[in-house]
N, C-alpha and C positions, 0 to 999 in steps of 0.2 A: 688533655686539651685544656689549655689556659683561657679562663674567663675574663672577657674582656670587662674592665670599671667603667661602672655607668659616668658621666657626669653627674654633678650637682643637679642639673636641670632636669634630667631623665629621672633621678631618684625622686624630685621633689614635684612633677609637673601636675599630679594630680593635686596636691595641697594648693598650688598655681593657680591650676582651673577651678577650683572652691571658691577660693580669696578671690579671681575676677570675676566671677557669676554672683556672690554674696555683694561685692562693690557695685555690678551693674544693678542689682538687685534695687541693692539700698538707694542709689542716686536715683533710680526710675519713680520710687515711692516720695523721696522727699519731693522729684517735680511735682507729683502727683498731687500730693497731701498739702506743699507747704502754704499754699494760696489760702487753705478752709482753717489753718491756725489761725485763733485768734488771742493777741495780748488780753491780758486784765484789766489794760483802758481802755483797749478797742469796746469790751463787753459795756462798760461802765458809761463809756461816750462813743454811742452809736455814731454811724455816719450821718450826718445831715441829709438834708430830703433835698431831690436834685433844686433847687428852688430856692432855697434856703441858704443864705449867703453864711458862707462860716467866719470866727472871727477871726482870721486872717487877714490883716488888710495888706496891702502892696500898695509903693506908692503910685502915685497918677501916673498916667502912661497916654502919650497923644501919639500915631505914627509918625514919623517924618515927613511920609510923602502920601497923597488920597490917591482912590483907585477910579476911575470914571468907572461906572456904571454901564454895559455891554447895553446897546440898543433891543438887542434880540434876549437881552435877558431874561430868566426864568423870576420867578415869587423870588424861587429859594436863593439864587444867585443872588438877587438884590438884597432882600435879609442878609445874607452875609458880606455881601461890600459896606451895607453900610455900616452894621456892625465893626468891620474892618477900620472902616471912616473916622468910626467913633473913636476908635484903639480901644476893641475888645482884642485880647488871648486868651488862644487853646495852648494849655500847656499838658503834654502828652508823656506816655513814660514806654516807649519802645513797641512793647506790640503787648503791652496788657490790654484782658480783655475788653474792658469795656473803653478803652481809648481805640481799638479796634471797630469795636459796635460804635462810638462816636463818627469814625470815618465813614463806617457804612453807610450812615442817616445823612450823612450829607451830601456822598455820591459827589459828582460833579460842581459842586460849589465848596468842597475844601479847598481847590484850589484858590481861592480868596480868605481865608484863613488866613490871619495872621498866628500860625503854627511855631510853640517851641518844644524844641526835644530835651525834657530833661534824664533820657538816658544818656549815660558817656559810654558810645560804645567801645570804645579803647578798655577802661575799666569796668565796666560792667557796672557800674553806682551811680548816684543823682548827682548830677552837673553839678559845681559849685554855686551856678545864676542860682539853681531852682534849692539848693541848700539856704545859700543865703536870702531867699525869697521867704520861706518857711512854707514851704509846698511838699507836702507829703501824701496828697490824696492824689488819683487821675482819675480820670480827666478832669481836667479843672479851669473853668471860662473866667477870666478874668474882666472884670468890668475897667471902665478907665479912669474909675474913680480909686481901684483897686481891690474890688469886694470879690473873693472868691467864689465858685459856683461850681461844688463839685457835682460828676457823674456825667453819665451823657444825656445833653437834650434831642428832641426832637425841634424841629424849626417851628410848633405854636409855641414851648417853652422858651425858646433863645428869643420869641418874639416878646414874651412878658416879660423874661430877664432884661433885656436890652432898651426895648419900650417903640422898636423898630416897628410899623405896619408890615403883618405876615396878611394872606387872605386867609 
């Protein structure tokens, strides 16, 4: 009786399933891990304190167009119209986490956010606006004078930053 020849695939399927279990492996840890690397300037130049304008500046920024202000508005919806008003930006980077936690805190008044997405989700890399802006932290509130404000605030913080009356 003649023994039938394996294919390549059958000879080799167990080194196969190694090599994609070691790949799944490895991709799961670098998600996992790559966030708590930290470069040797990150250690040297801490993040700034959400408050604490970094020295980044952008230039002035006014919107085009104002938003009236809803009758039935909340505190927090007006803080952020007029913040809007003023031409403050949230410049956001996909669904990192704490541009996530930024969205939470604001609930129902991001939608007056003047919001930009400096992920390119085509490429997976920072938009060229927010390359050529020099914005590399997120979440990052932009004043309209241009003064960066990174991390997320809470609505008494965007009241100090801003200079807006919060209650």
């Amino acid at each position: 009786m003649m023994k039938k020849e394996e294919s390549w695939f059958q000879k080799h399927r167990q080194l196969l399933a190694t090599t994609l279990i070691a790949f799944i492996t490895l991709t799961m840890l670098t998600v996992l891990f790559a966030p708590m690397i930290r470069t040797p300037s990150e250690e040297t130049n801490p993040s700034p304190t959400p408050t604490t304008p970094t020295t980044t500046t952008l230039p002035p920024y006014k919107p085009e167009r104002q938003i009236e202000i809803p009758l039935d508005a909340s505190p927090e919806d007006r803080l952020i119209v007029s913040m809007y008003n003023q031409g403050w930006r949230l410049f956001n980077y996909g669904t990192c986490r704490f541009c996530v936690v930024q969205h939470e805190i604001l609930g129902g008044a991001y939608q007056y956010v003047n919001a930009i997405e400096c992920l390119d989700e085509n490429t997976m890399y920072l938009t060229q606006e927010c390359q050529d802006l020099g914005i590399m932290a997120f979440p990052a509130w932009a004043s309209p004078e241009g003064e960066l404000h990174i991390g997320a605030h809470n609505f008494t913080m965007l009241s100090e930053i801003s200079g807006v009356e919060y209650p």
